[in-house]
Backbone and ligand atoms as CSV (ligand in chain L), in Angstrom:
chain,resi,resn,atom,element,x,y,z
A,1,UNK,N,N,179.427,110.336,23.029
A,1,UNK,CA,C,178.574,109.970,21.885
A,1,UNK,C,C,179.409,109.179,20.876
A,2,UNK,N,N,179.038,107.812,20.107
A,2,UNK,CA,C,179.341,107.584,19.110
A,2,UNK,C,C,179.936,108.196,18.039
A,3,UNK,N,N,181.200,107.758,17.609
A,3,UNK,CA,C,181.474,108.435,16.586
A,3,UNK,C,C,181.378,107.564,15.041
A,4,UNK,N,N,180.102,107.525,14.699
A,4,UNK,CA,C,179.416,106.640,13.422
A,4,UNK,C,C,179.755,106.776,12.194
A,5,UNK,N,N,180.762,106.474,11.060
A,5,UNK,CA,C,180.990,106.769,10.024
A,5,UNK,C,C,180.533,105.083,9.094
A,6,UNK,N,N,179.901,105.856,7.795
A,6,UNK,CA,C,179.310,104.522,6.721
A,6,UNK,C,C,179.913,104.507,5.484
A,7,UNK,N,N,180.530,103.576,4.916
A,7,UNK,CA,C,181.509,102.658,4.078
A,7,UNK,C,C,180.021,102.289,3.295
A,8,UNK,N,N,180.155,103.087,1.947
A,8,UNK,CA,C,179.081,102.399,0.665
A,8,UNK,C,C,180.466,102.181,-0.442
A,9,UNK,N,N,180.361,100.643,-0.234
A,9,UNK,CA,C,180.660,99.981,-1.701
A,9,UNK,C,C,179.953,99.987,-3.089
A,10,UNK,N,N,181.257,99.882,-3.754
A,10,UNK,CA,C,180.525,99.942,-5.410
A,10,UNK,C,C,179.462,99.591,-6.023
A,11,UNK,N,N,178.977,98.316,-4.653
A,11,UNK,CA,C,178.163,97.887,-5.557
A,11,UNK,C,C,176.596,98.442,-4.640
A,12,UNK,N,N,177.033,99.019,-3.778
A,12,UNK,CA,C,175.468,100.276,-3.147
A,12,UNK,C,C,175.391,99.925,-1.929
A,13,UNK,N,N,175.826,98.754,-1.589
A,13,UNK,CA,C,176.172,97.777,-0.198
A,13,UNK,C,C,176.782,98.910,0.861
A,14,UNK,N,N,175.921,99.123,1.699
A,14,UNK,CA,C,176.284,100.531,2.931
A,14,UNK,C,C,176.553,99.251,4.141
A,15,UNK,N,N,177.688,100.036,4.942
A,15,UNK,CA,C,177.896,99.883,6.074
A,15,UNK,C,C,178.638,100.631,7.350
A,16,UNK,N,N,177.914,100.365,8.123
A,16,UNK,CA,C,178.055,101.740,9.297
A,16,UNK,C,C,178.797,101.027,10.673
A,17,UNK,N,N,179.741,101.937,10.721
A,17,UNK,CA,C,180.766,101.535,11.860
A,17,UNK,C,C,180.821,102.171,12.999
A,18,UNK,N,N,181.244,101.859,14.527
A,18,UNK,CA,C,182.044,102.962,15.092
A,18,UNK,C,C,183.084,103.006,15.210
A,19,UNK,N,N,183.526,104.345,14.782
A,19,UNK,CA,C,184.743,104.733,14.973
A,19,UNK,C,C,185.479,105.101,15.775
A,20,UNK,N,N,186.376,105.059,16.732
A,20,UNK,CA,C,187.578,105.178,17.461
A,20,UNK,C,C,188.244,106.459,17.683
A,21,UNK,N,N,187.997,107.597,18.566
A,21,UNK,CA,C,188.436,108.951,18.509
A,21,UNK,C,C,190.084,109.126,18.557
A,22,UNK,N,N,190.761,109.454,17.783
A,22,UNK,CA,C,192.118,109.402,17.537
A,22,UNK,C,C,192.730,107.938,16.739
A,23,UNK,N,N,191.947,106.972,16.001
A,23,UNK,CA,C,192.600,105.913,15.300
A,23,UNK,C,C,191.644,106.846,13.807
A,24,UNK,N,N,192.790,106.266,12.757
A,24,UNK,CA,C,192.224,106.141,11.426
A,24,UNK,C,C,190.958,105.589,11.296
A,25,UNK,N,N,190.423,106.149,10.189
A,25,UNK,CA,C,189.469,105.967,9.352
A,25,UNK,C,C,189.770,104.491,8.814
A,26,UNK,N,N,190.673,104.371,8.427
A,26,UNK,CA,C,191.009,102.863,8.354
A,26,UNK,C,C,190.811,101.498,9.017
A,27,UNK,N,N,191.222,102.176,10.487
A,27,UNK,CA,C,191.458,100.774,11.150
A,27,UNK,C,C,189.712,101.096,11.668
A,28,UNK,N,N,188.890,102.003,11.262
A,28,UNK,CA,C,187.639,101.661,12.015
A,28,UNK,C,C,187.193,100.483,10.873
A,29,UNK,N,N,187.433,100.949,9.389
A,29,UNK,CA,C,186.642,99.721,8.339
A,29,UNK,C,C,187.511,98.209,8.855
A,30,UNK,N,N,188.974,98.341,9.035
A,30,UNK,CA,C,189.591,97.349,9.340
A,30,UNK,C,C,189.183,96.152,10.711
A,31,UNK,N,N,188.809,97.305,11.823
A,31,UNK,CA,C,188.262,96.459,13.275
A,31,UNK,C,C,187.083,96.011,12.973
A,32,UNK,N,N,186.440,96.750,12.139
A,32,UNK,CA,C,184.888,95.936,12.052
A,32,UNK,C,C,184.639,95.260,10.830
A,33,UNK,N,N,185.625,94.412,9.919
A,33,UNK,CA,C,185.594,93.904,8.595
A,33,UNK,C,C,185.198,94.606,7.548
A,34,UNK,N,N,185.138,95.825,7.080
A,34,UNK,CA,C,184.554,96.036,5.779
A,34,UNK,C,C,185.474,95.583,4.814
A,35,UNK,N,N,184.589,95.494,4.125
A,35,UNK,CA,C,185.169,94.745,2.654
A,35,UNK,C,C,185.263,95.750,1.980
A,36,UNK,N,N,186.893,95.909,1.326
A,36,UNK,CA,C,187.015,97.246,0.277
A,36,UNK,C,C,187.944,97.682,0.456
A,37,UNK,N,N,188.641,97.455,2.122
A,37,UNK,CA,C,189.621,98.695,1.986
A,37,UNK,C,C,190.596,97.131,2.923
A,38,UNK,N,N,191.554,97.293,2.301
A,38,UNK,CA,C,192.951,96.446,1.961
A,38,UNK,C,C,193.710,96.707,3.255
A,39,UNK,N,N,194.292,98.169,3.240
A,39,UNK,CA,C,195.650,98.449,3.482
A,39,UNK,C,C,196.727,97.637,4.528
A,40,UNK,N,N,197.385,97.253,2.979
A,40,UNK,CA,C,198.002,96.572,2.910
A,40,UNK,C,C,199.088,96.698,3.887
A,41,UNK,N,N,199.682,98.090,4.264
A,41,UNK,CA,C,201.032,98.353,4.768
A,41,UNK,C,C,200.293,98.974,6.381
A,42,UNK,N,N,199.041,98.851,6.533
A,42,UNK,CA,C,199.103,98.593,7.973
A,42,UNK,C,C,198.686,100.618,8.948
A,43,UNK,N,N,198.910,100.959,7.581
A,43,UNK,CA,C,198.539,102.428,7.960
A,43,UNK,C,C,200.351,103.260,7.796
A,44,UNK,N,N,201.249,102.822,6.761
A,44,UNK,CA,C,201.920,103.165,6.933
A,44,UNK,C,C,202.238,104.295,5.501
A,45,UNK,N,N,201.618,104.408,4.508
A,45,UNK,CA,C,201.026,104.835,3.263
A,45,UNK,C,C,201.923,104.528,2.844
A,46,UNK,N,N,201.953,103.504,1.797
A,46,UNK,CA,C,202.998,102.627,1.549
A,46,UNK,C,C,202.368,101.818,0.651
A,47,UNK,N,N,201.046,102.021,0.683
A,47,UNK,CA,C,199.989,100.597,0.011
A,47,UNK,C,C,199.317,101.178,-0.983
A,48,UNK,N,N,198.433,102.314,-0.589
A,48,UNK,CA,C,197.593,102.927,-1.410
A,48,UNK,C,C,195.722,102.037,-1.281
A,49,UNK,N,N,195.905,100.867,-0.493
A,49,UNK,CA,C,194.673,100.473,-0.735
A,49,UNK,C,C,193.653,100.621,0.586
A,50,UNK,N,N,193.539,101.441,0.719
A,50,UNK,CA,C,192.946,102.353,1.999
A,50,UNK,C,C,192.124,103.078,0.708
A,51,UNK,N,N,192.183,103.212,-0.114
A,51,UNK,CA,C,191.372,104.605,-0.957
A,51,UNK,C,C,189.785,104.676,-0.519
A,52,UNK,N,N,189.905,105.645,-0.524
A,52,UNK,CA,C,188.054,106.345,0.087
A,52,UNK,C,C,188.198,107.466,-0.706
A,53,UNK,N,N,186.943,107.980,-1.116
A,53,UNK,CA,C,186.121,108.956,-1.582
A,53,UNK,C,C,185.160,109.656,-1.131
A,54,UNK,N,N,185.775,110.719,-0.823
A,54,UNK,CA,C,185.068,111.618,-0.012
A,54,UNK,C,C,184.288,112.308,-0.669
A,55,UNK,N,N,182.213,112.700,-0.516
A,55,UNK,CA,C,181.455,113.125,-0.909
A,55,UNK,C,C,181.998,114.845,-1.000
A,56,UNK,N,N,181.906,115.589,-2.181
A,56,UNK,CA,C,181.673,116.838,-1.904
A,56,UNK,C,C,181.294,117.944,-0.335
A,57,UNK,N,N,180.452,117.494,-0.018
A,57,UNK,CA,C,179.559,118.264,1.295
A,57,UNK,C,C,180.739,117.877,2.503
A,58,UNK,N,N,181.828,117.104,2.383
A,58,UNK,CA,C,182.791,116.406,3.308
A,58,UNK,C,C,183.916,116.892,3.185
A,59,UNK,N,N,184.254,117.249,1.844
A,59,UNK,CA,C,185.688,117.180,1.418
A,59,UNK,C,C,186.439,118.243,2.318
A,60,UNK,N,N,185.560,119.859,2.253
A,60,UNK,CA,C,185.963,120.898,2.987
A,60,UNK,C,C,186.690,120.793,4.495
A,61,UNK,N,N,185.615,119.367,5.550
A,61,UNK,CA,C,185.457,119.850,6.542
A,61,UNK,C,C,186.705,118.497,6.884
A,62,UNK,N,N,187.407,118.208,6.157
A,62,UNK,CA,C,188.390,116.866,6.101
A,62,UNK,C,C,189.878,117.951,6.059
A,63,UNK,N,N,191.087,117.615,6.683
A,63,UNK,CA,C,191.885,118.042,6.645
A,63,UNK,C,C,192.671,118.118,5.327
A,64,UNK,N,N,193.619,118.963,4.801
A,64,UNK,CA,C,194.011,119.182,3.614
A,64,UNK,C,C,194.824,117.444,3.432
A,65,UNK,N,N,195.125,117.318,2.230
A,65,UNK,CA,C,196.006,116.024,2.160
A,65,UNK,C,C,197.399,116.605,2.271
A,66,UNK,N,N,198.373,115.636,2.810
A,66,UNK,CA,C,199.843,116.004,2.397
A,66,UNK,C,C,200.248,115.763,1.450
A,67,UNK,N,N,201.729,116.652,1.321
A,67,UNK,CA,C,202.884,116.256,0.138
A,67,UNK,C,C,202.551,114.409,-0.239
A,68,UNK,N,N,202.898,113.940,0.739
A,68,UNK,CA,C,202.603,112.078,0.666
A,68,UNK,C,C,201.381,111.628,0.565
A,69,UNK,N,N,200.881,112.096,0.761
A,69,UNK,CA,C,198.808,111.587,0.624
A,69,UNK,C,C,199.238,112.072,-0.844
A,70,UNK,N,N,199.335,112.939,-1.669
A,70,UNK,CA,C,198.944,113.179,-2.708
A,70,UNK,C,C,199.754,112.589,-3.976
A,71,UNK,N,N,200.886,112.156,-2.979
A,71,UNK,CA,C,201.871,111.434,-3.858
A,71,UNK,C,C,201.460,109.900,-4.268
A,72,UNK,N,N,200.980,109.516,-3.041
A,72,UNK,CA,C,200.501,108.123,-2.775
A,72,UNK,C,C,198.800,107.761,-3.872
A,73,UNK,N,N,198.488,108.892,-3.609
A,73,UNK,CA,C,197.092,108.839,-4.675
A,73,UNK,C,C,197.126,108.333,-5.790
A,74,UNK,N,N,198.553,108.952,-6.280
A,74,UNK,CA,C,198.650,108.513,-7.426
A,74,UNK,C,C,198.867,106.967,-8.200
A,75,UNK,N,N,199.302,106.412,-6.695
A,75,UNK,CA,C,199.207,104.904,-6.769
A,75,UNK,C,C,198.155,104.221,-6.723
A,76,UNK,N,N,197.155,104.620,-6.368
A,76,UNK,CA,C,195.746,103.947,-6.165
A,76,UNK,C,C,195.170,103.050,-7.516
A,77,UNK,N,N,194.817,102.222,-7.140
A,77,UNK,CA,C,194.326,100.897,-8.290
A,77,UNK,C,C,192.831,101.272,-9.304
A,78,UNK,N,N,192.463,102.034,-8.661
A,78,UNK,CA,C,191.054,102.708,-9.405
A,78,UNK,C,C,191.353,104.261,-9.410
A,79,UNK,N,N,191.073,104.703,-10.500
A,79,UNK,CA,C,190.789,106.185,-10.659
A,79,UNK,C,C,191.141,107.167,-9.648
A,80,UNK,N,N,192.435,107.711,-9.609
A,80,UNK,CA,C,192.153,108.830,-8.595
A,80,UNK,C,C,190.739,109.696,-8.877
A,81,UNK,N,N,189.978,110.329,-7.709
A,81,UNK,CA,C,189.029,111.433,-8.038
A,81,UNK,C,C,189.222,112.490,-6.979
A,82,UNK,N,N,188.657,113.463,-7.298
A,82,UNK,CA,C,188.178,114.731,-6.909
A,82,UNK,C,C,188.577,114.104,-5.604
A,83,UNK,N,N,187.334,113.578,-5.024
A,83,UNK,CA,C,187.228,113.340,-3.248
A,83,UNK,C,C,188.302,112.378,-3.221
A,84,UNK,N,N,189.207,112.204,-4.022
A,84,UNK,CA,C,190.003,110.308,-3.267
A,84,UNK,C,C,190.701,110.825,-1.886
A,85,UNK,N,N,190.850,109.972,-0.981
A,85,UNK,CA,C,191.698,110.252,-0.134
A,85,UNK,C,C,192.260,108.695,0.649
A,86,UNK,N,N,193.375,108.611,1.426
A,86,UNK,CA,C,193.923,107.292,2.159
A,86,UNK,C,C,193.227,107.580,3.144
A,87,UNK,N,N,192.754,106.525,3.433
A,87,UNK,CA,C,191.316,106.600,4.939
A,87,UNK,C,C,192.710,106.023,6.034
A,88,UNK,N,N,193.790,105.460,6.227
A,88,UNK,CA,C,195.049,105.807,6.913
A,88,UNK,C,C,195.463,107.188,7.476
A,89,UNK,N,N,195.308,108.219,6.305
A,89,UNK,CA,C,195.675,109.547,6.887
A,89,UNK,C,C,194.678,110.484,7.397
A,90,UNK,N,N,193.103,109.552,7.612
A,90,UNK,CA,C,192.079,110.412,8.009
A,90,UNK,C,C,191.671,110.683,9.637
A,91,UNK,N,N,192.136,111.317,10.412
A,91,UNK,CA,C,192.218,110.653,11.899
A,91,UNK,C,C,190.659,110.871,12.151
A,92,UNK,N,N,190.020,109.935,13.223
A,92,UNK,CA,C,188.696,110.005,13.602
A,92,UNK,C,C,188.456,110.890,14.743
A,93,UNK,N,N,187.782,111.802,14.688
A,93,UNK,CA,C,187.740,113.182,15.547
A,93,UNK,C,C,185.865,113.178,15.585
A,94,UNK,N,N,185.192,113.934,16.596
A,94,UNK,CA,C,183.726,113.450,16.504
A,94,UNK,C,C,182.712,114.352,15.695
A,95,UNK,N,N,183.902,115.547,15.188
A,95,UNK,CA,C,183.115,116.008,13.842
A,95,UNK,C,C,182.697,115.345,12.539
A,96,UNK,N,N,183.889,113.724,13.006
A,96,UNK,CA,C,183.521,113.190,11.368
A,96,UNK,C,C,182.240,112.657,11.956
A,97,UNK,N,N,181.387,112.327,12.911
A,97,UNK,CA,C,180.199,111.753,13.103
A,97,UNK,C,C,179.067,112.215,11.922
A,98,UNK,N,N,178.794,110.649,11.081
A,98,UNK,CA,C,177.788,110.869,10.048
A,98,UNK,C,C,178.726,111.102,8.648
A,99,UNK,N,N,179.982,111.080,8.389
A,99,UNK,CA,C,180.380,110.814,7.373
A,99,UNK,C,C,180.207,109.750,6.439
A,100,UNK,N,N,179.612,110.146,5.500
A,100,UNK,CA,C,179.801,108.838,4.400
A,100,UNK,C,C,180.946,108.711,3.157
A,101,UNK,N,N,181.318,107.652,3.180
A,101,UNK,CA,C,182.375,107.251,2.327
A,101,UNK,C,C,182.116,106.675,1.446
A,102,UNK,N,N,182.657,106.569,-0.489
A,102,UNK,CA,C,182.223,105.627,-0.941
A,102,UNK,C,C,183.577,105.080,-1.091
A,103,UNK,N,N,183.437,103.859,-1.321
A,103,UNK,CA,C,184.873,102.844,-1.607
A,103,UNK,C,C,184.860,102.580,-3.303
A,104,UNK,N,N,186.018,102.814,-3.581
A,104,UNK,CA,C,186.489,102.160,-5.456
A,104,UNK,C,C,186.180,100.892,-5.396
A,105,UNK,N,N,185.882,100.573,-6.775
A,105,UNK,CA,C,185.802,99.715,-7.424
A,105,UNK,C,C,186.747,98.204,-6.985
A,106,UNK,N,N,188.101,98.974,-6.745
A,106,UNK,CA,C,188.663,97.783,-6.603
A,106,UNK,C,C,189.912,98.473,-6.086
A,107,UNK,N,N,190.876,97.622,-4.865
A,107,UNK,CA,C,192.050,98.733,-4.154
A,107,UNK,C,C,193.364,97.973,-4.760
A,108,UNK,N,N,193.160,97.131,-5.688
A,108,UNK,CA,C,194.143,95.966,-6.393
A,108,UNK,C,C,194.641,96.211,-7.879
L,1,FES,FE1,FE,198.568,101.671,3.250
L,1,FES,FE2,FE,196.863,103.641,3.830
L,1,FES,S1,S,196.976,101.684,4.704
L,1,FES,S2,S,198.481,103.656,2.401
């Protein structure tokens, strides 16, 4: 089965991908062009512009962040929040099927 995760930009603009079982959350917005997410360093967390925001109802069922995810947050170009997370350190597994993401404002 598909593993379907959807990228809503700031400005309400949804888009739905498939995702790749064992690649980042990243390189699924990255293989299929979404606009929003940068990362810059390639998946190496190094960039910070991977940032995603994970809905409440998600956050639980998402693996804890690391020492470095949380360090790296702090670099992010828009607002850390509650849900922020590096869509680099999110691996695609087929429980995320039906995740929605929203993307910041801006990863610059
Ligand atoms: Fe650079 Fe995630 S891609 S920190």
């Amino acid at each position: 089965m598909p593993i379907r995760i959807e990228f809503v930009a700031d400005d309400g603009q949804r888009r739905e991908v498939e995702a790749t079982e064992g690649r980042s959350v990243m390189w699924a917005a990255v293989d299929n062009g979404v606009d929003g997410i940068l990362a810059d360093c390639g998946g190496c967390m190094t960039c910070a512009t991977c940032h995603v925001i994970v809905p409440p109802e998600w956050a639980e069922r998402l693996p804890p962040r690391s020492s470095d995810e949380e360090a790296m947050l702090e670099m992010t170009a828009a607002p850390r929040e509650a849900g922020s997370r590096l869509s680099c350190q999110l691996v695609v597994t087929p429980e995320l099927h039906g995740l929605t993401l929203r993307l910041p404002p801006t990863q610059y």
